[in-house]
C-alpha positions in Angstrom: 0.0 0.0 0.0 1.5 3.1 -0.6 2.2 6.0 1.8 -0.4 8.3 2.3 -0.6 11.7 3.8 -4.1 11.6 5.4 -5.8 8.8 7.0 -8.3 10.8 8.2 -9.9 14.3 7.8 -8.1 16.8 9.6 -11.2 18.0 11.7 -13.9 15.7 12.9 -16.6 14.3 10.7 -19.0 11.9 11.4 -19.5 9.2 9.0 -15.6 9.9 7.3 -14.3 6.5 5.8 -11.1 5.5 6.6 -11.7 2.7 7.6 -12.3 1.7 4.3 -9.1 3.5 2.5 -6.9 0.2 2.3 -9.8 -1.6 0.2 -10.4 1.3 -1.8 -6.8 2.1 -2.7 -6.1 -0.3 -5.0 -9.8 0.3 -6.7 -8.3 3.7 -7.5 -5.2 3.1 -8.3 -6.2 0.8 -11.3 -8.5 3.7 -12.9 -7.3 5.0 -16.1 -5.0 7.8 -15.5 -7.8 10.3 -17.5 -10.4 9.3 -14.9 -13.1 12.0 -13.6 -14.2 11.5 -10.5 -16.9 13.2 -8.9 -17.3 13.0 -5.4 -21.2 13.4 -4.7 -21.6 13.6 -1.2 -17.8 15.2 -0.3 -18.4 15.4 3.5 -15.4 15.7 5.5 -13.2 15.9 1.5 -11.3 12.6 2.6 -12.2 10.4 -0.4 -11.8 13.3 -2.7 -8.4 13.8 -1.1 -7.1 10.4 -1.3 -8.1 9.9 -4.9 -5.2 13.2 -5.6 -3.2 12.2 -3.2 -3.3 8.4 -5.3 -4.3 10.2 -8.5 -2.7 13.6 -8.6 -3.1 14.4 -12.1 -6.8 13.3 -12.4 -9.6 15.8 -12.3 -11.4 15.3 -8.8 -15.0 17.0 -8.2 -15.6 17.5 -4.4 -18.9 18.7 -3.9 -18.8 20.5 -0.4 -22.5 18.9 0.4 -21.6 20.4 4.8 -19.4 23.2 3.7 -16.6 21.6 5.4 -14.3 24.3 3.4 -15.8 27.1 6.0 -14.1 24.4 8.9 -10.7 24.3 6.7 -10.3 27.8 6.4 -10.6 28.8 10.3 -8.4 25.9 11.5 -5.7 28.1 12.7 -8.7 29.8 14.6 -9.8 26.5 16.1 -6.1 25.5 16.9 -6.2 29.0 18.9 -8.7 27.9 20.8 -7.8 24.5 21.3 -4.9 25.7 23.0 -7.0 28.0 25.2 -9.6 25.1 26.1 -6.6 22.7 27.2 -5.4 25.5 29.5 -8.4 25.9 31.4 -8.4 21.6 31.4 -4.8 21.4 32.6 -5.5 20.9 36.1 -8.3 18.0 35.3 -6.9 14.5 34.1 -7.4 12.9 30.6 -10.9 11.8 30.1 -12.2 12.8 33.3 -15.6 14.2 34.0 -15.0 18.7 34.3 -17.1 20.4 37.2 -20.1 22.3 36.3 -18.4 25.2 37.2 -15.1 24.8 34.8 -18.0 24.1 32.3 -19.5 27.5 32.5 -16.0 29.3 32.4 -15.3 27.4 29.4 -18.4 28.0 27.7 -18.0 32.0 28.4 -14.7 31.1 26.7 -16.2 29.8 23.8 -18.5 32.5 23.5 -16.0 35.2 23.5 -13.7 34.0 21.6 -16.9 33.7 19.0 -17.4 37.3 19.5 -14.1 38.2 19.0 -12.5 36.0 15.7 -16.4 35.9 14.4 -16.6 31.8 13.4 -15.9 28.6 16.2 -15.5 25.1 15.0 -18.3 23.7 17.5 -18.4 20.2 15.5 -14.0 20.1 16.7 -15.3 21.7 20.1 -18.2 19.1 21.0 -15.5 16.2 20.3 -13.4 17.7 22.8 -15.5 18.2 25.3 -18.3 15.7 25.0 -19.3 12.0 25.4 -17.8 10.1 22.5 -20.0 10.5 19.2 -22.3 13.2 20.7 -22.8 16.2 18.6 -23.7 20.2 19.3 -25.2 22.3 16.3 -24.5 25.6 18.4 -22.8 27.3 22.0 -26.2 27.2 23.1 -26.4 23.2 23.0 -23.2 22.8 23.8 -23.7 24.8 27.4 -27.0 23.1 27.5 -27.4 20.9 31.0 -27.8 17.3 29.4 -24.3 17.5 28.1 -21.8 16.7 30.9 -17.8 17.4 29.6 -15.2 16.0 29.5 -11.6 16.4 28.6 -10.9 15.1 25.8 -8.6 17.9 24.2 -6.5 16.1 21.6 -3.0 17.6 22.4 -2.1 17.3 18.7 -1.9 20.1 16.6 -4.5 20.8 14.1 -3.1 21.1 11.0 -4.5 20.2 6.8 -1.0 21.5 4.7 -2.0 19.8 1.0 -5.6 18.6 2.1 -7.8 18.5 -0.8 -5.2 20.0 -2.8 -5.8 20.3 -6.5 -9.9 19.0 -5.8 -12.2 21.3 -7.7 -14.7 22.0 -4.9 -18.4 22.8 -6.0 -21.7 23.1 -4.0 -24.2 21.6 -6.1 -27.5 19.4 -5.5 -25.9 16.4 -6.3 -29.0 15.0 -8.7 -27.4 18.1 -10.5 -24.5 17.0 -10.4 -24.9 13.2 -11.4 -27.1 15.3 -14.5 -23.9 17.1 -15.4 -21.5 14.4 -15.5 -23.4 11.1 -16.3 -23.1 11.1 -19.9 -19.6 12.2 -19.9 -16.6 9.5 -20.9 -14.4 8.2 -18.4 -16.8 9.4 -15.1 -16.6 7.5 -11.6 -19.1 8.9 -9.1 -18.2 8.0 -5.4 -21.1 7.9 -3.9 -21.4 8.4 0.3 -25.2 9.8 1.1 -26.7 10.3 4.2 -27.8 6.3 5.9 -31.7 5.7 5.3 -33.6 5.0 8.3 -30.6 6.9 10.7 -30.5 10.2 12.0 -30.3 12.6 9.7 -29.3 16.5 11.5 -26.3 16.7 9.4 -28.8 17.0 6.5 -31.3 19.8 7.2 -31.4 21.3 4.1 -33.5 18.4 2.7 -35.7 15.6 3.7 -34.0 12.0 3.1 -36.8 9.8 2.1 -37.1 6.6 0.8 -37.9 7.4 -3.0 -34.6 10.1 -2.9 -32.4 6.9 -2.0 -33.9 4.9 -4.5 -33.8 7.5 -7.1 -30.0 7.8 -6.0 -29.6 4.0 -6.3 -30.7 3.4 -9.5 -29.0 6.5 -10.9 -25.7 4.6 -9.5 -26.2 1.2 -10.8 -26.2 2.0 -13.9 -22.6 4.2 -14.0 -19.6 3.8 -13.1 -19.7 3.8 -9.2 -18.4 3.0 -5.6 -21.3 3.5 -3.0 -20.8 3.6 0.4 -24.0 2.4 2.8 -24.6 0.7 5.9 -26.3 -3.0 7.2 -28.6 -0.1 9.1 -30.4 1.1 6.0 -31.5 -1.2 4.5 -30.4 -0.3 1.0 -28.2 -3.7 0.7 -31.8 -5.4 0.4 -33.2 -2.5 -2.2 -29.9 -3.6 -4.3 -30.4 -7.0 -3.9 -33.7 -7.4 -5.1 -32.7 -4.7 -7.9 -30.3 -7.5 -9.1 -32.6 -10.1 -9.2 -35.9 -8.9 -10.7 -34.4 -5.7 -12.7 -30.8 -7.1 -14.1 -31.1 -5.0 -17.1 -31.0 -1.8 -15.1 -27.7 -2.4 -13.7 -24.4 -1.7 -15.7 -22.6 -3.9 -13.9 -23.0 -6.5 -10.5 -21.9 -4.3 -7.8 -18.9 -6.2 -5.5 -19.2 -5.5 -1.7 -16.8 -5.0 1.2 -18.3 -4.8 4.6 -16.9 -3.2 7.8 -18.0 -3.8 11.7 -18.5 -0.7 13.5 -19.8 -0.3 17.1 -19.1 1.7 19.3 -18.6 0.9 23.6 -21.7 2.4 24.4 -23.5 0.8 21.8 -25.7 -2.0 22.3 -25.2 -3.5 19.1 -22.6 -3.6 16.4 -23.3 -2.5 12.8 -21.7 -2.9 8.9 -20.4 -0.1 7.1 -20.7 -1.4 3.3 -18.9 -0.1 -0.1 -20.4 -1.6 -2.8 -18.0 -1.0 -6.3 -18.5 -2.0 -9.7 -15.3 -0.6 -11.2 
């Protein structure tokens, strides 16, 4: 496998794939050097990124679906304040539970320093300070009561030199997008939408129902694709019964890797899937 720069995003992002970048390093590397890839559902810009980093001279579409780009560009603001948060959690041991009253003062902290630079990370922030996997859309429910801290301050610094470098970034609906691309030679859409059936905040700008994954699906079986779901959805089943009572639709059999994820406080493990037919 060869060596590559970023194994992860360089800020948090839920749902980011690396655990699936050894299996899908060699299903780049074999594309044709004048390969287009358009990266639907960009997220956190890690599949986009490893696909230059593999491919450099191929043309790379990210589409910025959560304006992660907004996240890039203040991380020397968010490594400010990362610094400032682990001061105030100096005194309080890794992982340990932070008094109500620390709590406050960092809050006020947060707030200010919002005031002052005009932008906080609060997706970095809550993985700092809260329990593992839970989110925060604002300060306000960040501070709120139901969210105890912790410190979790990564004492790395936050840095993304060459992330995403040489990716043409867009900010498109990505029906749009598969519209402007799907007729074009030599296209490979990776494909990493929002999980049917799972929560769905990350998404607010539109509704994720079942006829918009479907539509999705089908648009994706029939070009050149790798599709990321999960055993939660349900979509494994749509595509397997696709297969067997609608072959003609599909371009090609899709091949499938499948991941465990869980998580300690999980009752239940689950499977990440990439399904490929390139």
């Amino acid at each position: 496998m060869p060596k590559i720069k970023h194994m992860k995003a360089p800020l948090p992002f839920v749902g980011q794939k690396r655990n699936f970048i050894k299996a899908l390093t060699p299903i780049i590397e074999r594309q044709p050097d004048n390969t287009i890839f358009v990266d639907l559902f960009g997220g956190s810009g890690l599949l986009s990124n490893l696909v230059k980093e593999l491919k450099p001279n191929a043309r790379v579409i990210y589409n910025d679906f959560d304006n992660y780009s907004e996240r890039l560009a203040h991380i020397k603001e968010t490594e400010e304040l990362r610094h400032m948060i682990g001061e105030k959690l100096k005194d309080v041991p890794k992982c340990s539970k932070v008094s109500e009253e620390l709590k406050a003062e960092i809050c006020d902290l947060i707030e200010d320093f919002k005031a002052k630079k005009g932008f906080v990370d609060i997706v970095t922030v809550a993985s700092w300070l809260l329990f593992s996997n839970r989110t925060a859309g604002d300060i306000d429910d960040i501070r709120a009561k139901r969210n105890t801290f912790y410190n979790s301050v990564i004492k790395a610094p936050l840095k993304a030199d060459g992330y995403l470098e040489g990716a043409e970034r867009v900010c498109k609906d990505f029906q749009k997008l598969i519209d402007e691309f799907k007729n074009v030679p030599n296209v490979l859409f990776i494909c990493d939408p929002p999980y049917m059936l799972t929560e769905k905040a990350h998404y607010k700008k539109t509704y994720w129902g079942l006829g918009k994954y479907l539509n999705l699906l089908k648009d994706m079986t029939g070009l050149n694709s790798i599709y990321f779901t999960s055993s939660k959805s349900g979509l494994l089943d749509f595509y397997h019964w696709w297969e067997k009572n609608m072959p003609q639709a599909i371009k090609k059999p899709y091949k499938i890797i499948s991941n465990n994820v869980g998580y300690f406080h999980e009752s239940r493990e689950y499977e990440d899937i990439m399904m490929y037919n390139v």
